[in-house]
N, C-alpha and C positions, 0 to 999 in steps of 0.2 A: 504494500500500500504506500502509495507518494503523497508526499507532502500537497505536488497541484492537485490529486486526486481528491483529498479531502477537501484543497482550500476550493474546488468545481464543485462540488456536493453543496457545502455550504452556502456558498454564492446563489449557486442557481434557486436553492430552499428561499434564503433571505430577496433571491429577487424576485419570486415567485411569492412569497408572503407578501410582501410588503409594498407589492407591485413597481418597482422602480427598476431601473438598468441596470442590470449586472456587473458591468463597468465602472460602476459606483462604485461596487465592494472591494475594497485589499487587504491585506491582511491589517494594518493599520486603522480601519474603520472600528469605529464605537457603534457599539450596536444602541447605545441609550441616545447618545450626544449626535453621532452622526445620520444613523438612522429611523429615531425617534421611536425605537424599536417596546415595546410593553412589556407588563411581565406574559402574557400571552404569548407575544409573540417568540418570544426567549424558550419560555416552555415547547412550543413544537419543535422548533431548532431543537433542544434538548432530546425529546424525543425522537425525531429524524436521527440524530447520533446513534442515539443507544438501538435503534431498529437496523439501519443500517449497518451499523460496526462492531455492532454485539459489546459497546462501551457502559457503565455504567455510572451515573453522575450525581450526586446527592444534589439536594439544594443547598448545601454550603458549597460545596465545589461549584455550582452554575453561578451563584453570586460572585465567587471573586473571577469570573472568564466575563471581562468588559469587552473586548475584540474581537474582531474575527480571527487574527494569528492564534490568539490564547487559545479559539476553541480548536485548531487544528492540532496546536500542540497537544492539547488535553486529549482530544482523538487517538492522535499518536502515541501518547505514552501510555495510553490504559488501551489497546487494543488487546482484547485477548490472544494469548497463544496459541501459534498455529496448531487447530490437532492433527494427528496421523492419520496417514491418508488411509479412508474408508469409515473414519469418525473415529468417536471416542469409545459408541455401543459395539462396535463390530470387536468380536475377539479376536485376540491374537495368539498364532501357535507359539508355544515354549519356543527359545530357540535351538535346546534338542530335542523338540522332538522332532521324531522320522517318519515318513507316512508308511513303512512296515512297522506295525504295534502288534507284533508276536512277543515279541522278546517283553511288553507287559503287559500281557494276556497269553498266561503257556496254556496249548491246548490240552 
């Protein structure tokens, strides 16, 4: 996951909410100051995050994220860990085991 990948998520969200030009947004933008942004509107953003990036955000963590850089970085540093490919529920064979299982199961 890239740094623009996030900061295109967000933008496009915040241009889409808030109906304004995409253009507008850099990472340097205030979501209160520059985009007269609510606590509504912060909350779907919030949301969008955590749907999208499997991120989790308290409302003490969404208070101190006043930008759009802060929320990419916040993105970025709580993205959960990649799991192993086939998911987390799929089991995994031992790494000895062998697909002849005589040797335990004697007949």
């Amino acid at each position: 996951m890239s740094r623009e990948e996030v900061l295109e998520l967000i933008r496009a969200h915040l241009a889409d909410e808030l109906e304004l030009d995409p253009a507008r947004i850099t990472e340097a933008t205030h979501f209160k100051q520059d985009l007269d942004a609510d606590s509504l509107d912060l909350y779907t953003l919030v949301q969008e995050l955590e749907d999208t990036y499997g991120v989790k955000m308290s409302d003490e963590q969404a208070a101190l994220v006043q930008t759009v850089g802060q929320a990419v970085d916040f993105v970025l540093d709580h993205l959960p860990s990649a799991s192993p490919i086939g998911g987390p529920d799929v089991p995994r064979p031992r790494p000895d085991a062998s697909l002849d299982d005589s040797r335990n199961n004697p007949v």
